[in-house]
C-alpha positions, 0 to 999 in steps of 0.5 A: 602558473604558481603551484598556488594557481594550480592547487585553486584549478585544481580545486575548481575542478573538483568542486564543479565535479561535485556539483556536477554530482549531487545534481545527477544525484538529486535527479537519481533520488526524484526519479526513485521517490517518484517510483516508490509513490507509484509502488505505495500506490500499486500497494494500495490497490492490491490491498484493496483487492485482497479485502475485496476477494476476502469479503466474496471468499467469506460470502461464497463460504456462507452461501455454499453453507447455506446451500449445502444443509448438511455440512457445517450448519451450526456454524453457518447458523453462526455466522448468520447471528452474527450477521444479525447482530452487526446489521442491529448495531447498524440499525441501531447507530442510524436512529440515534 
């Protein structure tokens, strides 16, 4: 064999090598792709979640106000107007 010969084997090998590499690669990099979707999703539902527990946190606020009487009645009077406010808004947009 001619050192030329041994040079393009060598050559041979080492791009099927790569090839080799880049599809373990291209695998690698589908698999994480796939994970980060299934993340972005979980990321999702969990934001979800929190808006969710954030409006029963701001109700049960207003309930335990209007319950209580004594305690922070001017604002839960507050929060109640503005409440009003926003369903007329509402009201309002529908009949237009």
């Amino acid at each position: 064999m001619t050192e030329q010969e041994a040079i393009i084997t060598q050559l041979d090998e080492k791009i099927t090598k790569l090839i080799s590499l880049h599809e373990e690669l291209k695998i690698g990099n589908n698999r994480l792709i796939g994970e980060k979707d299934e993340l972005n999703k979980v990321i999702s539902l969990k934001d979800n979640e929190i808006v969710g527990l954030h409006n029963k946190y701001e109700q049960l606020k207003l309930a335990k106000g209007l319950v209580s009487g004594s305690e922070d009645v001017h604002s839960t009077k507050l929060k109640v107007n503005k409440m009003m406010r926003e369903i007329d808004r509402c009201v309002a947009l529908l009949n237009k």
